[in-house]
N, C-alpha and C positions, 0 to 999 in steps of 0.2 A: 563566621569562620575565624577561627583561632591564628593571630598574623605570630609569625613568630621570623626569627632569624637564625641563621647559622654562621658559626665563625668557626672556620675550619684550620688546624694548626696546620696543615701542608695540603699544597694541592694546588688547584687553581680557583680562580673564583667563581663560586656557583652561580650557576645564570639566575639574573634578575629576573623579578617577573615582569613581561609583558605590559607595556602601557603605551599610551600615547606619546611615543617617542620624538617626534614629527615635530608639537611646538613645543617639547620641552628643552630642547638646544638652543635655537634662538632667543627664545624670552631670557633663561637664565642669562646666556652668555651680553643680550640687550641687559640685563640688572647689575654684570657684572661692569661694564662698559659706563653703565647711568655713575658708578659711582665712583668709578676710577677717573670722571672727568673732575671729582673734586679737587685732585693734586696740580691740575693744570690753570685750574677756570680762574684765577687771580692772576694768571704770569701776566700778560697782557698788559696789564695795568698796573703791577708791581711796584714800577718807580714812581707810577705817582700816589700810593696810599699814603704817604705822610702828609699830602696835601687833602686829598679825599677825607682822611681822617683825623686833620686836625693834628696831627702827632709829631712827633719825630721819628727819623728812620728807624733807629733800634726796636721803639716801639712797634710799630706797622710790621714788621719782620715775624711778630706775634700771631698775625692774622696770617701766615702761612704755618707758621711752629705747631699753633694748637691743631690742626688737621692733622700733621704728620703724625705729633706724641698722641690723639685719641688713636687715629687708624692701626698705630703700634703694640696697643691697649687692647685694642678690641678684636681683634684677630684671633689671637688664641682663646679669647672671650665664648667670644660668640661660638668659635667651633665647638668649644666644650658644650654650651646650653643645646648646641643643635643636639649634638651625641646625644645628649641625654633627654630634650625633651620636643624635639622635631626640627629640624631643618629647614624646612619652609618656612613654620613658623617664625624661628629667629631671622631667617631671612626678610621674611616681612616687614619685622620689629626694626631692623637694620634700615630699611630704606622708609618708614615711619618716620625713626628719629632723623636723617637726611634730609627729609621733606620738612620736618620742625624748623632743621637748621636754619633753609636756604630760607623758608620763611623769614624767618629769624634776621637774616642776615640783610635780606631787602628791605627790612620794614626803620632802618637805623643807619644812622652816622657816626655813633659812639664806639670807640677803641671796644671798649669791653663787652659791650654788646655783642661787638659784629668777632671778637677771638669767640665768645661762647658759642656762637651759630657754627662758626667756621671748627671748632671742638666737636663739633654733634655733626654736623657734613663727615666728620673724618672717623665719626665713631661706625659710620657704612662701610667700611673697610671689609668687614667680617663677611661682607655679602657671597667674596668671590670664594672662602674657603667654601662656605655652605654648599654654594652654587655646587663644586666638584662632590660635595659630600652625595648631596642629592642624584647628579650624575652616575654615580657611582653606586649608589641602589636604586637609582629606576630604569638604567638603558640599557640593553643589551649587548653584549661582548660584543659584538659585530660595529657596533658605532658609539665606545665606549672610548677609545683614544683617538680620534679628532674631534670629539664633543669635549673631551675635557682640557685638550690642545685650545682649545678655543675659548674654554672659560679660562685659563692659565693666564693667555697670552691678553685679556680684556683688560689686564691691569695696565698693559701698552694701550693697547686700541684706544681706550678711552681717551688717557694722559695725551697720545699724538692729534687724536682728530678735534678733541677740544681747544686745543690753540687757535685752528684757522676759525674755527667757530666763534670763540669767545673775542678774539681779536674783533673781527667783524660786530659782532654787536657795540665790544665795548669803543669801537671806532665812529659808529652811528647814531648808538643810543647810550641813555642817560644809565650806568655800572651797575647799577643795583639790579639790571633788565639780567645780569648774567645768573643772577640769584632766582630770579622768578623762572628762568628759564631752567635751573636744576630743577627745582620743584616741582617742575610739568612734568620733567624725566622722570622723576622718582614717584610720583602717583602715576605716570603710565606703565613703569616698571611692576608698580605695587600690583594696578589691577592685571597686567594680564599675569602677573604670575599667581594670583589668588584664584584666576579663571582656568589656567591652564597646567601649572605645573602642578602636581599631588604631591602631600604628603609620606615621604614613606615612612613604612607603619617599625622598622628597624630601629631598636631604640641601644644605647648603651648601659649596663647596669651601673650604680650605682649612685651618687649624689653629689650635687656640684662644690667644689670646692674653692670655698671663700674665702679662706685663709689666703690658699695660694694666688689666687686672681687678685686678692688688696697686694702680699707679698712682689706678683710679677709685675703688676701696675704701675707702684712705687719704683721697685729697680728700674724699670724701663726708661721710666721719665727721669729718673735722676743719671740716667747713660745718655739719654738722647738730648737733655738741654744740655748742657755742654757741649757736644756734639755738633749740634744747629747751632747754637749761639758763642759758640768758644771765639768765633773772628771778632764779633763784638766785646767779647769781656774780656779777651786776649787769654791765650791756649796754657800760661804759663801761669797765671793770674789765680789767687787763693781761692775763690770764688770758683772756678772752673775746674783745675785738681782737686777741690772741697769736696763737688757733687761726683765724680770720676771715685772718688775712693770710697763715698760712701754707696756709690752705684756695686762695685764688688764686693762690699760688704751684705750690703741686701740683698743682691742675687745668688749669692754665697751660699749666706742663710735661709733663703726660700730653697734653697737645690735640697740643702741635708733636709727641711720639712718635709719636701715632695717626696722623698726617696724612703721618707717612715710614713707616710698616708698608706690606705688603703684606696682611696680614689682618687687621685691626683691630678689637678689640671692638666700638668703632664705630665707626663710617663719620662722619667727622664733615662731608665733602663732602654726602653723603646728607643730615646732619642738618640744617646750613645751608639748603638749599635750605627759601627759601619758606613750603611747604605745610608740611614738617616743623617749620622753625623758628616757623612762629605756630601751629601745631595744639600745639605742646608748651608752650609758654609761654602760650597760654590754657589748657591743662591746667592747670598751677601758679594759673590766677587761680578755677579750679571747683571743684580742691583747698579752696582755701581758705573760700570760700563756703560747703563741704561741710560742712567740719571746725566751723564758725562754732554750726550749728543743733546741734548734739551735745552741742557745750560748754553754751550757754544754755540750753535748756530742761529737760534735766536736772534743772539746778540750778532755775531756778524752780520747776519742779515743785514741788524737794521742801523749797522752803525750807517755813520756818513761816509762818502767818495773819499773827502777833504782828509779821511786820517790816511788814504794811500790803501787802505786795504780792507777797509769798511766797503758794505757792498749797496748802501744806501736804498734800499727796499723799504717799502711799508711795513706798518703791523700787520697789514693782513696777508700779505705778496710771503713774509715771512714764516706766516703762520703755513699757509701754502705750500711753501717749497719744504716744511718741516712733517706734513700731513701724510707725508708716503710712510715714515715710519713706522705708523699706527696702521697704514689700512696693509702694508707688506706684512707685517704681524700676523693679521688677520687671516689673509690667504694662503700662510705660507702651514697654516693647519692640517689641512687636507696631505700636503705635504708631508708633515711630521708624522701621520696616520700613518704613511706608507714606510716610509725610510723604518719605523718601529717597532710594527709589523714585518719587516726580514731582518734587521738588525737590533735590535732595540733599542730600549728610551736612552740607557748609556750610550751607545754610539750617537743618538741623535743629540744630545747632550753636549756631547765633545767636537758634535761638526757643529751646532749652530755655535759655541765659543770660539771655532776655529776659523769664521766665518765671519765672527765682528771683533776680533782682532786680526782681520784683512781686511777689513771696512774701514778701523780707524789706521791703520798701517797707511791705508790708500791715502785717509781721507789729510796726511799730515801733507800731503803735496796736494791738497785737491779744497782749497779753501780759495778761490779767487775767481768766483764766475757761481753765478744764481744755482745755473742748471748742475754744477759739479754738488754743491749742497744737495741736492734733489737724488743724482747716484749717491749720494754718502747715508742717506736718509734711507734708501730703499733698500743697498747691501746690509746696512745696523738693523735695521725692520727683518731683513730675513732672518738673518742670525738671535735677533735675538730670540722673534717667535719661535724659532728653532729649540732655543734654550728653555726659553718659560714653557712650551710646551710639556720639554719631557719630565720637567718637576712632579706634578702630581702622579707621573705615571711612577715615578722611583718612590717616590713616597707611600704611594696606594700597596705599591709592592713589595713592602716592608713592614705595614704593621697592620693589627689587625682589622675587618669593618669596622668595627664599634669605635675606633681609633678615628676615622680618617677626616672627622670635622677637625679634633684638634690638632692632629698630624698637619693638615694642609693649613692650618689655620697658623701653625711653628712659622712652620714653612714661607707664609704670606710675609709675616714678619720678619724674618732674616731676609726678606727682597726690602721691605721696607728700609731694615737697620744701612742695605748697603746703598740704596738713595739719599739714605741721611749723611752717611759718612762721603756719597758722592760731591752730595750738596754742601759740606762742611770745607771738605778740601780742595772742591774745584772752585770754588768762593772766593778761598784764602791765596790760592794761585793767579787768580784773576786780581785780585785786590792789590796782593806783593809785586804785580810784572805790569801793572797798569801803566799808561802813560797820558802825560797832559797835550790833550788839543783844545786849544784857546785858553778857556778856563776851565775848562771842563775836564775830570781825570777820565778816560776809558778803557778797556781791557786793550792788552797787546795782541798782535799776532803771534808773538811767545808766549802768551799767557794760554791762548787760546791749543798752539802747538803743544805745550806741556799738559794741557789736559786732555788731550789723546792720547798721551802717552803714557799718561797714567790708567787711563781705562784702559787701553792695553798691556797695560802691566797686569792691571787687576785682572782681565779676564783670561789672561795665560798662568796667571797662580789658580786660577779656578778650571781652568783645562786641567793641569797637576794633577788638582783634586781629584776631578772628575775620572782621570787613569786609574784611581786606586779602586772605584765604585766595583765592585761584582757585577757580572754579567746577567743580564736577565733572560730567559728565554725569549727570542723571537719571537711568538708567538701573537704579539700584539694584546696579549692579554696580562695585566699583572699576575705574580706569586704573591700567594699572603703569607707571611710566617707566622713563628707565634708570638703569641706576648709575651710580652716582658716577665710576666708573674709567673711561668711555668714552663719546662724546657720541653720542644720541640718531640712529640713521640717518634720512635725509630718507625720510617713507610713498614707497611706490610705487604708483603705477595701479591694479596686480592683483595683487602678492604683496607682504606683507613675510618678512623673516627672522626665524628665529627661533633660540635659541642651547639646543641642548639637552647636561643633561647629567646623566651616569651617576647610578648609586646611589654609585657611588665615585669620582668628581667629574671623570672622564675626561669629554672632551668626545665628540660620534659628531652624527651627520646626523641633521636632520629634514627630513620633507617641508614643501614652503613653505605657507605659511598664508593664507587669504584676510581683509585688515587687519577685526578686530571680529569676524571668523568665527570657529565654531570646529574643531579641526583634525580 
């Protein structure tokens, strides 16, 4: 049988075909989850990798950087290889190199060693565009937005429930156990998704481009170390504006290449439009809000009584009371499904942001007792799943199928950009407003208030955003529009056209479609 696709310039999206629906939600959303816990599984143990590794702090600070800059890398990466040459597959390849990582990463004590493993852990990153890609041609409209709510929102799940986990081990057993222990994740991830989720047979025409993937590579990393590392090399410092201006140089110059390709890593016609351009850039302000609550209560937790407002818990008691924000994430999917379906992903958009900036509103009088962290953790967990949810559904609704590995894959990335800029500046607040008990310097209670209020700054300039998004139809289903490369045909009466094409990107006929029908 001849698989082919259709990418329809208006209309609704044509129902997928028929599969085993059943485990392909879980496993993915379990894949997306296995490797979202890379971003957390070192917090634990943090302060002591200069000891564990031999090094100095600056150094050690490397073994979290290099995860961040691959994961930022590899997102729009990998979406594109899916588009073009399967999604599962690269999804595979994604949690392969993961499982090299952690290998990697247990089997050493050396700095350099253990940033490469921790580089290739973060190059999994890509898994969770894929994951929606796939979602996205193989489930049917009916359980297509709280399945993809749920892969969205994995990039929390994972990061929250991994604390009280990795804590716990690394409080028990010997640190390397936390690296044997991704590895199991990620070949359990690997086989049931080789067993269970299919291939779809949807391919994107034409051929990957490598120009622009070195081009965005380079920019990225030359925006993001600065970024992460500005508090160390100090923000004003030659070295730090150096890579900052030659970062808008190369990104600069990669946009005018992309924008004369015929196949383009991205579409940056696509990305401009509108819906893409304010759904991505309130990404980067939910990012940040996200990354805000990770940083802070941690630490409160686990400072001491003796600073007067340290709450003196364990690593694990704190991993614990921080564990709701991840699994509220998770539930609050089903949720976003409904809210989407009679109002849409925009509205649900603007309440989960309205909703953790009243979480951190709350949480600046609500820092002095275990259990107040715990409400603070489960209002930020709804709202944000709220928020990560309705991304891919704006996204999916705005450009075309053959798009939506790299589309989602942008999109991953601007969450990522706005955890770096969270983790850069909620750092430098905690560092500048610190105070000395005994000998030891530790974060303030102003340090820790002012980074609330920064994440709700951020996330009320991303509500803004978010007012300006177009309405989508309620319908719980996304609108595709068209591409970038051709303007939109005017609806007809009784048929539109529709553009179908091969598995091997050959164009061929379809019967005409009735507009919103399906075929």
């Amino acid at each position: 049988m001849r698989r082919t696709k259709q990418i329809r310039h208006a209309g609704e999206l044509p129902e997928p075909p028929k599969t085993r629906s059943a485990p392909i939600v879980p496993v993915l959303a379990f894949a997306g989850i296995t490797v979202a816990v890379m971003q957390t599984l070192l917090v634990p143990v943090i302060k002591d990798l200069p000891v564990l590794l031999d090094t100095d702090p600056a150094n050690a600070t490397w073994v979290m950087t290099a995860t961040l800059l691959a994961g930022a890398v590899s997102t729009p990466i990998m979406g594109r290889l899916g588009d073009l040459h399967g999604k599962r597959r690269m999804l595979l390849a994604s949690l392969a190199v993961m499982v090299i990582g952690s290998l990697v990463c247990a089997s050493t004590d050396d700095l350099v060693v253990m940033i490469t493993g921790r580089a290739l852990q973060g190059f999994a990153m890509g898994a969770i565009p894929l994951g929606i890609g796939i979602m996205r041609d193989e489930l049917p409209r009916e359980k297509l937005g709280s399945a993809m709510a749920l892969m969205s929102s994995s990039i929390g799940v994972g990061g929250g429930l991994a604390l009280p986990a990795a804590a716990l081990v690394a409080q028990h057993a010997d640190w390397h156990a936390l690296f044997l222990g991704s590895a199991g994740l990620g070949v359990l991830a690997m086989a049931l998704t080789y067993a269970l989720v299919p291939e779809p047979p949807l391919r994107a025409p034409g051929t990957f481009d490598f120009v622009g993937a070195l081009g965005l590579s380079l920019g990225l990393v030359l925006l993001l170390l600065p970024v992460t590392k500005g508090g160390d090399w100090g923000w004003t410092s030659a070295l730090t504006l150096g890579l900052l201006a030659a970062s808008v140089t190369v990104l600069v110059t990669w946009g005018l290449f992309e924008l004369r390709t015929p196949a383009p890593l991205v579409d940056l016609r696509t990305t401009a439009r509108r819906e893409v351009l304010l759904t991505n850039l309130a990404s980067i302000m939910v990012g940040v809000a996200f990354y805000a609550v990770s940083l802070v209560l941690p630490q409160l937790l686990q400072l001491p009584t003796s600073t007067g407002y340290g709450l003196g818990q364990s690593m694990v008691v704190a991993g614990l009371c921080v564990a709701p924000l991840g699994v509220t994430m998770m539930f609050v999917a089903p949720l976003y499904a409904r809210i989407s379906a009679r109002r849409g992903p925009k509205t649900t958009l603007m309440l989960g942001m309205l909703v953790i900036a009243i979480g951190y509103g709350a949480g600046l009088g609500l820092l002095s007792a275990a259990w107040q962290t715990v409400l603070i953790a489960v209002v930020l967990g709804a709202g944000i799943g709220l928020a990560y949810s309705s991304l891919p559904a704006l996204i999916i609704g705005a450009v075309d199928p053959s798009e939506t590995g790299a589309a989602n894959g942008l999109n991953t990335l601007m969450r990522s950009i706005g955890t770096s800029v969270s983790s850069a500046v909620i750092g430098m607040v905690l560092a500048n407003t610190s105070v000395t008990t005994g000998s030891v310097r530790v974060p303030s209670m102003e340090g820790f208030r002012i980074s609330f209020l920064i994440a709700m700054g951020a996330v009320l300039v991303g509500l803004a955003l978010a007012a300006f998004l177009p309405s989508q139809r309620p319908s719980g289903h996304p609108v595709l529009l068209a591409s970038s490369a051709a303007p939109a045909p005017a609806p007809a009466p009784a048929k539109s056209a529709a553009r179908t094409v091969r598995h091997d990107g050959a164009p061929s006929s379809a019967e005409p479609v009735p507009p919103g029908g399906t075929p």
